[in-house]
N, C-alpha and C positions, 0 to 999 in steps of 0.2 A: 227792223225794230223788234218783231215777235225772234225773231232766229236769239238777237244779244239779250232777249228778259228771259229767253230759255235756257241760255246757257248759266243766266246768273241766278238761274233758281237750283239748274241743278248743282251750282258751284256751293250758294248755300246749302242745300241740301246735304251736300258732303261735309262741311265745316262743321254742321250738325249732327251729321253721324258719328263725325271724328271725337267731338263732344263728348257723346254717350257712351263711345267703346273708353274714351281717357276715364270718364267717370265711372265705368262701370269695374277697370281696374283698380281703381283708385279703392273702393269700396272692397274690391276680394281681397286687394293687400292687407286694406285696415282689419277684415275680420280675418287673417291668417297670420299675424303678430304674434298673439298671444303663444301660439302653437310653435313659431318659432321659439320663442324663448325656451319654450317646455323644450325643445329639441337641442336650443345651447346646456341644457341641465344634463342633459344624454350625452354630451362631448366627452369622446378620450382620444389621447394623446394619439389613437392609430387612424383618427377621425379626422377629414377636413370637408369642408361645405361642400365644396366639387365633385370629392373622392368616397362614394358609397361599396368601395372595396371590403370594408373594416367589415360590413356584415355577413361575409364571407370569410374571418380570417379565421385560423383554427388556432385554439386555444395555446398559450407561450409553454413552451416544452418545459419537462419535469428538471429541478435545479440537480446535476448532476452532482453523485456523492462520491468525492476520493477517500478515499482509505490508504493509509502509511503500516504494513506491519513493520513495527520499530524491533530489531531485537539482533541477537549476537549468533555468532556461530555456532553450531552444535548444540542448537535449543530445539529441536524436534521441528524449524520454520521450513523445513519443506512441504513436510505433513499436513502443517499448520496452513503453508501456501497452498496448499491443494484443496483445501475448502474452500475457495476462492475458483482457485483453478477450477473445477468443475462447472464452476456453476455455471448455468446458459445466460443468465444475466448481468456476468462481470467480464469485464475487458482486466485482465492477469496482465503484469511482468514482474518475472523474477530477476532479482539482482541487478538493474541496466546501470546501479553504480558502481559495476565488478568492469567497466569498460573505462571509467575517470580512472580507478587506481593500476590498470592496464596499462594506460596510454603514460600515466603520469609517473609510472613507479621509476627510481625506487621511496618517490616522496613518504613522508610518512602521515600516520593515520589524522591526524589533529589538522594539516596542514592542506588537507584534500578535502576538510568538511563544505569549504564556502561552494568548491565545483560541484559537488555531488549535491546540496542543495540546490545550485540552479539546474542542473540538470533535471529534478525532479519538478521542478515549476516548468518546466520546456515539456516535459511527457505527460502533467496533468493536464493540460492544454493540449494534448494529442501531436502536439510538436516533437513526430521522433525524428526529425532532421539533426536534431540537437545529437543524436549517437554519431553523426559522422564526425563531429571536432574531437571524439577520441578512437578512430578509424583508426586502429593496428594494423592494417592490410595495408599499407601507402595508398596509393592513390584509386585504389576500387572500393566502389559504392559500397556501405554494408548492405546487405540484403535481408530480407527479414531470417533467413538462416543465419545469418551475420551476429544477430542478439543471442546473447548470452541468455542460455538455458529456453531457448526457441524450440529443439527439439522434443520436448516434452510439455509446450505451451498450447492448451487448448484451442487458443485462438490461432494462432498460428499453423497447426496442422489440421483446421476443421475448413471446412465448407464457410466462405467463396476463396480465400487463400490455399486451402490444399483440401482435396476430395480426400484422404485420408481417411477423416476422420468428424463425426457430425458433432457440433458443442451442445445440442440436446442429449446426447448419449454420457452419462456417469460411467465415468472408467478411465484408469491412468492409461496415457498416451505411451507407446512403445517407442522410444528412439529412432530403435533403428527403420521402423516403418517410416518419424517423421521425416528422419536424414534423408530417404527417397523423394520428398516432395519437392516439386521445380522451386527455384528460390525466387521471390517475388520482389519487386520495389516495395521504399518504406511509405510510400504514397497510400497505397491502395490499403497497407497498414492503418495509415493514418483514417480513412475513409472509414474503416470497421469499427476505429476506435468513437469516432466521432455518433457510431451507431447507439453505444452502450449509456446507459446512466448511474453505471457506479464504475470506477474505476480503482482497483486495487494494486498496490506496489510493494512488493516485499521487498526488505533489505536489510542489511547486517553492519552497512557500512557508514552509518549515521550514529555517532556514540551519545549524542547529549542531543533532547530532546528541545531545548534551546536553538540549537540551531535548524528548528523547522519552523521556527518561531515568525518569521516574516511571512512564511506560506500559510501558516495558522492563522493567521489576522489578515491579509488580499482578503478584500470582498469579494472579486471575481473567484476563489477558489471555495470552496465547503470541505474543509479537507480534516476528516479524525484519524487518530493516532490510536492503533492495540499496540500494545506493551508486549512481546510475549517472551517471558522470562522463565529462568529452570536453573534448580539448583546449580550453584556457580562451581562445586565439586564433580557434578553431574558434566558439566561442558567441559571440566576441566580433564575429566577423563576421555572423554569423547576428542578431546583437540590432539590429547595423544595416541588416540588411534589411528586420528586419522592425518595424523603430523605431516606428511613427507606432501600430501594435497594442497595443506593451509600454509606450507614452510614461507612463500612468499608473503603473504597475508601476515604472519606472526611477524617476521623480519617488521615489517612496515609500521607493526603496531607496538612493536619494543623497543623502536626509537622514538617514540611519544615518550616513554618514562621519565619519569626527573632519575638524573645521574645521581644525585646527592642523598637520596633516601638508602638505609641500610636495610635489606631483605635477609631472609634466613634462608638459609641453603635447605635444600629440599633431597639430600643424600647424605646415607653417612659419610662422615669422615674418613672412613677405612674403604668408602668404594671407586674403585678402579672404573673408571671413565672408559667410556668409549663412545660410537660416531651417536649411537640412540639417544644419548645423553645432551649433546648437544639441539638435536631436535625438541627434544623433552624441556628443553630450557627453554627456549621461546615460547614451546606451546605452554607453558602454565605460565612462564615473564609476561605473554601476552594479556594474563587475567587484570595483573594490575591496573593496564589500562584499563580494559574494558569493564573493571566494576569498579572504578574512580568513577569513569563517565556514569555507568548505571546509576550507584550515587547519589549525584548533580540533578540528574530525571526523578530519579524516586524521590529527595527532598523538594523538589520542584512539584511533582503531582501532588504530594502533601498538603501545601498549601498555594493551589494552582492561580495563577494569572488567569485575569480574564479572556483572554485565548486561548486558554486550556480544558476552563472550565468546560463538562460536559462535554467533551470534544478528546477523553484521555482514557481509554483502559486497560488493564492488566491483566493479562491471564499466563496463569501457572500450566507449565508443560505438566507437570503434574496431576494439575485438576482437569485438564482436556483427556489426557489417558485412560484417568482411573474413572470420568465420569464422562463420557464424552458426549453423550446426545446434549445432558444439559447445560455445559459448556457453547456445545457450537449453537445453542437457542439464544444463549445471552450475546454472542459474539454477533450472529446473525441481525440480530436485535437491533444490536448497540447502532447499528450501521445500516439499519431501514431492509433488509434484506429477508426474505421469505424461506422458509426450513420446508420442502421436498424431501417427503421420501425415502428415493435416491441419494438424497446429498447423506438425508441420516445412516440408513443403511451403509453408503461408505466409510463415514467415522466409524461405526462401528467395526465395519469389516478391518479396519487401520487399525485399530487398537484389540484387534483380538488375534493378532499371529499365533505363531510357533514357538518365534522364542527371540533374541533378541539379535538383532542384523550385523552381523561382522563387517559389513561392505557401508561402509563413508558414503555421503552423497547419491545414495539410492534408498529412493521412497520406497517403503513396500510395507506389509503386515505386520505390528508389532507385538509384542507380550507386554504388556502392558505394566507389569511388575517388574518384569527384569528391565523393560528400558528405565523406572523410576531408582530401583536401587541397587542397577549395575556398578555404579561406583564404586561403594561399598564393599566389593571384593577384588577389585583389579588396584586403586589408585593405596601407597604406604601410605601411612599414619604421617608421615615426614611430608608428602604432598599434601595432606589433607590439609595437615597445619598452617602450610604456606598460601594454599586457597584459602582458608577460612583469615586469616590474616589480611591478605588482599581485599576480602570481598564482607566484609565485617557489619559492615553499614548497609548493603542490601541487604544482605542473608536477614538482618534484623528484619526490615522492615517487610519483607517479603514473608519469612514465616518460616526461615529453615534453621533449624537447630544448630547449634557449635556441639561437637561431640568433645569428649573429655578426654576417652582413651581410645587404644587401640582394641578395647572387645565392644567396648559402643559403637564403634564403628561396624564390625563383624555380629553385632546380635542384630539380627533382619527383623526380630520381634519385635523393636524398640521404632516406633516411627519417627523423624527427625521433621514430620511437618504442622505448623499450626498456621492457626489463623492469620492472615498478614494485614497490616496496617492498610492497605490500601483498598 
């Protein structure tokens, strides 16, 4: 009988300890509520009750900024791209839409706009898988030597892709040093690219500012447009020096013209033809297009669409030469990007050559005055006429003068630039 009233004391006994620990919970709950709540007001979306990760996370990476140089042949964009190119903080490619009209030639220039826009929404996304669907080589991989204008690509020939050359060091890339370097997959490309937080794209082969217009408005992209523009007399001389380079380029873009418009011959009638003439004809045939499209853009920034707005600028090859630090401060500017130095020192060094570069397609030192109104003594009054004809509608709004005769063309004293609309 004592054994079974021991067991049932100590059985109560427990019931009533069970009691006090239930209630004594019960109580810390009630007073740790309030606290909860204050803690659902702390709730973000990288937060769940469970998961105390989030107060460990590090902060969401900086919105990476593209840049488009929009602009035509023989506007000084090499130069222009190598303000870019230097810099330690930009992922560069020159021209990777000179690989659509590659692949795709002999199509012509209007008819290649939709591929060379998606192509550039594949490479702002670091998607350069997208160069193998216009692979010229048949069926081997391009390598990052494989991209068009890769030998003189900062990134490309610097440190982890080629010991060459460090992308902290200001200074143009030697070719033939980068030609040496092993050629790498576009993987490991892609990897570097994904490193950078501004990504710049020059190209030549985009005519109407329109047609960036879907990549302009993607919320996933942050992508602004520089204009960089130069007297259309100025390119027009320059296309013929450097004709026998651009020959397939010109072909491609002077079958865009409407057949039905009348042009004015750009020789006299007393001159006897020959092979140069022929060359000659594309390279200024080719202006029509190219400053119709200009145009279409310059009326368009005028009075820009909300995708445009703040997101559009223009710089005269002009006012980069003759003024260049405070050019590349506004350029830099426009595009969240910091002026070094270095980077100035080099504009400067670029625009203070010798004299002006006989050699196409090769970056190097300039005179500053003679690249601006070289024209002026190589292109006839008969070519002038027919550039200015062509290109009527930027030259206005841009700011360069129509010349009247053939001594206002030849008096150098006489400036042909003003203020532009834009």
């Amino acid at each position: 009988m004592k054994v079974f009233r021991r067991k049932a004391m100590i059985l109560c006994l427990g019931y009533i300890l069970l009691l006090v620990l239930t209630m004594l919970n019960l109580m810390d709950k009630w007073h740790k509520e309030p606290q909860q709540c204050n803690e659902q007001v702390r709730y973000t979306p990288y937060q769940t009750r469970s998961d105390i990760r989030y107060l460990y996370r590090t902060s969401p990476p900086k919105k990476r900024q593209l840049v488009y140089v929009f602009t035509t042949w023989r506007s000084g964009s090499s130069f222009f791209g190598e303000l870019f190119n230097q810099n330690p903080d930009v992922f560069f490619l020159y021209e990777p839409v000179w690989h659509v009209w590659q692949k795709l030639y002999p199509g012509d220039a209007m008819s290649l706009q939709g591929a060379a826009r998606d192509l550039l929404s594949a490479l702002y996304r670091c998607d350069l898988s997208a160069l193998q669907l216009y692979n010229t080589a048949g069926a081997k991989n391009i390598s990052t030597l494989g991209i068009f204008g890769a030998s003189t690509n900062k990134v490309i020939c610097s440190s982890p892709i080629c010991s060459a050359y460090s992308k902290d060091t200001v200074g143009l890339v030697d070719d033939k040093v980068c030609k040496k370097c092993p050629p790498q997959s576009l993987s490991l490309l892609e990897e570097e690219c994904h490193k950078y937080n501004t990504i710049v794209i020059k190209g030549v082969r985009i005519f109407d500012i329109n047609v960036l217009a879907p990549l302009m408005e993607d919320p996933s992209l942050n992508l602004k447009v520089i204009h960089l523009v130069r007297d259309p007399r100025a390119v027009a001389n320059s296309r013929i020096k450097s004709r026998h380079g651009l020959i397939r380029e010109s072909l491609q873009v002077v079958r865009s013209r409407d057949p039905r418009i009348r042009r004015v011959p750009f020789i006299d009638p007393g001159h006897k033809l020959n092979k140069k003439d022929g060359s000659d004809y594309h390279a200024i045939g080719a202006m029509e297009v190219i400053c119709s499209s200009m145009g279409k853009t310059l009326r368009t920034a005028l009075n820009p669409p909300s995708w445009l707005k703040d997101n559009y600028m223009v710089v005269r090859y002009e006012d980069l030469v003759v003024d260049p630090i405070k050019t590349l401060r506004q350029v830099y500017g426009f595009v969240n990007l910091s002026v070094s130095p270095e980077i100035e020192r080099f504009c400067l060094n670029m625009t203070s050559g010798p004299g002006y570069s006989s050699k196409p397609f090769v970056v190097s030192a300039r005179n500053a005055t003679q690249a601006v109104s070289a024209w002026r003594t190589l292109l006839t009054f008969l070519q002038v006429r027919q550039v200015e004809e062509y290109c009527q509608i930027p030259m206005d709004i841009l700011g360069y003068d129509i010349v009247r005769s053939q001594d206002e063309v030849k008096d150098l004293s006489k400036p042909l630039l003003r203020k532009p609309l834009l």
